[in-house]
C-alpha positions in Angstrom: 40.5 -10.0 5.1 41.9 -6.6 4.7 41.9 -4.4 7.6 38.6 -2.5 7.5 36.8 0.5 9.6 33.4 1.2 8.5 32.2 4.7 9.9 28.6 5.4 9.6 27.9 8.7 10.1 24.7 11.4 10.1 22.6 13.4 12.6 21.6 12.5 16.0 18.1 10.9 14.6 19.3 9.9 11.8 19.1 6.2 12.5 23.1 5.6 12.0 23.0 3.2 16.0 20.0 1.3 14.7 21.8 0.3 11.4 24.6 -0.8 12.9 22.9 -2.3 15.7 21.3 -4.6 13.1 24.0 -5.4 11.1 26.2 -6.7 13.6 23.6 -8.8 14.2 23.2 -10.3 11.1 27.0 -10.5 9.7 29.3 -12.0 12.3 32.5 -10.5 10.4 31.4 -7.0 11.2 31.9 -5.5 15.1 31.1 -2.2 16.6 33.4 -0.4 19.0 31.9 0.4 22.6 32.5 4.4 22.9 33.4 5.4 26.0 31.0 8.8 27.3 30.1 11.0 29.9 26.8 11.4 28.7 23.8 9.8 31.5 22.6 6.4 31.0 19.3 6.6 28.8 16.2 4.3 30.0 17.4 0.5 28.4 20.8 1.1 28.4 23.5 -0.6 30.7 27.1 -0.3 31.2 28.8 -1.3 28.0 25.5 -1.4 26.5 25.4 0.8 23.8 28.6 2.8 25.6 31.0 2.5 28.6 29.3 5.4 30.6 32.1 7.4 32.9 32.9 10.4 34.5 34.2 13.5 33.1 37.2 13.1 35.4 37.7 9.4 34.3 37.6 10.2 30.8 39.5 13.4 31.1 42.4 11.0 32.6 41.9 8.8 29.8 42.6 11.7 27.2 46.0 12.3 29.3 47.1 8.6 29.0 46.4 9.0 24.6 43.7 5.9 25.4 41.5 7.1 22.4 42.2 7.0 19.0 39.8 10.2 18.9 37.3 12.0 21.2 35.0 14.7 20.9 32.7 17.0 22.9 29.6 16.8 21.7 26.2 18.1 22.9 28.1 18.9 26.2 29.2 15.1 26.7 32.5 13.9 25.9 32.7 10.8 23.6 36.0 8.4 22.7 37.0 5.4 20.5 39.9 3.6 21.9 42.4 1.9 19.9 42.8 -0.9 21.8 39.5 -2.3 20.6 40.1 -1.2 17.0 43.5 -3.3 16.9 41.2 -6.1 19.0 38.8 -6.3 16.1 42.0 -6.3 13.2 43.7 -9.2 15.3 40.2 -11.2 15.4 40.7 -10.9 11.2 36.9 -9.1 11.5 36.2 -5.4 10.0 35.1 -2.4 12.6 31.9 -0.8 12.1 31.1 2.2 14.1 28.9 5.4 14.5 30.2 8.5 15.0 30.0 12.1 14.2 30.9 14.3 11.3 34.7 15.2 13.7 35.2 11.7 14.5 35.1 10.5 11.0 36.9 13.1 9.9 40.0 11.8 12.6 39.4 8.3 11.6 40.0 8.8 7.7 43.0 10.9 8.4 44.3 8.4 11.2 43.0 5.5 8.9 43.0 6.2 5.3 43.7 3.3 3.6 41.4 1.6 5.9 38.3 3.6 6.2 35.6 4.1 4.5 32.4 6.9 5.6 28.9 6.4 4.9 26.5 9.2 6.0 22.9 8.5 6.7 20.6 11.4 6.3 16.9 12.2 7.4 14.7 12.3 4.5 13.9 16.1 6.0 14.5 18.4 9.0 10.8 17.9 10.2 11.0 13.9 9.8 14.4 14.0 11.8 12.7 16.6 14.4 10.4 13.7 14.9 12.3 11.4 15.3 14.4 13.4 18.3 11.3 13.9 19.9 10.3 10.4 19.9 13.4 8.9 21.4 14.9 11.8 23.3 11.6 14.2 24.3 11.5 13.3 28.0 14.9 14.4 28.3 15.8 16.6 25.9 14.7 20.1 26.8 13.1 22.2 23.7 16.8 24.4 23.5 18.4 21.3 23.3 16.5 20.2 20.5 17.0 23.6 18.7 20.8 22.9 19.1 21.0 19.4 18.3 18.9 20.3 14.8 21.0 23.0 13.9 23.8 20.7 14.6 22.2 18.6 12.2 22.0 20.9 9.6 25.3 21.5 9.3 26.5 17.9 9.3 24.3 17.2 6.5 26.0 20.2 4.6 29.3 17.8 4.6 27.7 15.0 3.5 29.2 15.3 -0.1 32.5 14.8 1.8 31.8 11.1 2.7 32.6 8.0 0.4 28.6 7.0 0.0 25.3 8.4 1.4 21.7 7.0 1.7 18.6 8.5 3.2 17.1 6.4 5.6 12.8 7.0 5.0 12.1 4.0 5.6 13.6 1.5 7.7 13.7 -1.5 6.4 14.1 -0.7 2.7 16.7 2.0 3.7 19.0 -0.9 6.2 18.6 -2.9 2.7 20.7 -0.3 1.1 22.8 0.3 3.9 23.7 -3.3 3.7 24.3 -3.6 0.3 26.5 -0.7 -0.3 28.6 -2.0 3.2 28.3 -5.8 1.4 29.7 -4.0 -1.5 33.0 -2.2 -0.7 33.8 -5.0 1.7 33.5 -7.1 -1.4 36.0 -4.8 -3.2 38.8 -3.8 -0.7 
């Protein structure tokens, strides 16, 4: 199999985790990288579980040592791919799949671009991806927060022309259907 690095992209509340989430479930050729991130561990998640949760200090000394492949700040945490598990997944003959955000994609397919290929998953609108913020993040996201984090969104979906294929993710199960299919599809091709 061809080297291969799926990047899902799209708003926080977009669904782009759950996606992949379910995928890797379901087609044992395809594995997500574990981000590192300062963010705080969210209720149900564990170390390494969906990220490898560390300091800013720790990560900050990562960045000196050129451990990730890319990083970003984003919503005031800091967030890194490294390549060690990138050249991992190659080795196993097995394609990446991974969520990031609009900048991380953007390193990836300049870092990658033989390899990569960007699908962004939009909201089917503003208010339905309010929502959907709300319902996962309202106990500890505070109402500026989600003013940000929505104007954030706004203007990642104004770059979504920019990415090899897009869906809009209304509903979940007919939307992962899709999702798969168009992933099924270029891996099919490349």
């Amino acid at each position: 199999m061809k080297k291969t690095l799926i990047i899902v992209v799209g708003p926080s509340g977009a669904g782009k985790s759950s996606f992949v989430d379910k995928i890797i479930d379901e087609v044992d050729y395809l594995v997500d990288t574990v981000t590192f991130t300062t963010r705080g561990m969210r209720s149900g998640e564990s170390e390494g579980h969906p990220y490898h949760f560390v300091s800013r200090e720790k990560f900050e000394a990562l960045i000196k040592e050129d451990y990730f492949v890319e990083w970003a700040e984003v919503h005031g945490n800091l967030y890194g791919t490294p390549h060690v598990q990138i050249e991992d997944i190659w080795k196993q003959g097995k394609s990446v799949i991974m969520d990031v955000d609009v900048q991380g994609a953007h390193t990836f397919k300049k870092r990658f671009p033989e390899e990569s290929f960007t699908l962004f998953i939009k909201p089917p609108d503003m208010e339905a991806l309010r929502e959907r913020v709300i319902k996962r993040d309202g106990a500890t996201t505070t109402p500026e927060q989600l003013e940000v984090r929505m104007e954030n969104a706004k203007h990642e979906m104004s770059l979504a022309d920019n990415f090899d294929a897009q869906l809009i993710n209304s509903e979940f199960e007919s939307s992962y259907a899709q999702f798969k299919k168009i992933i099924e599809d270029y891996l099919k091709n490349s």
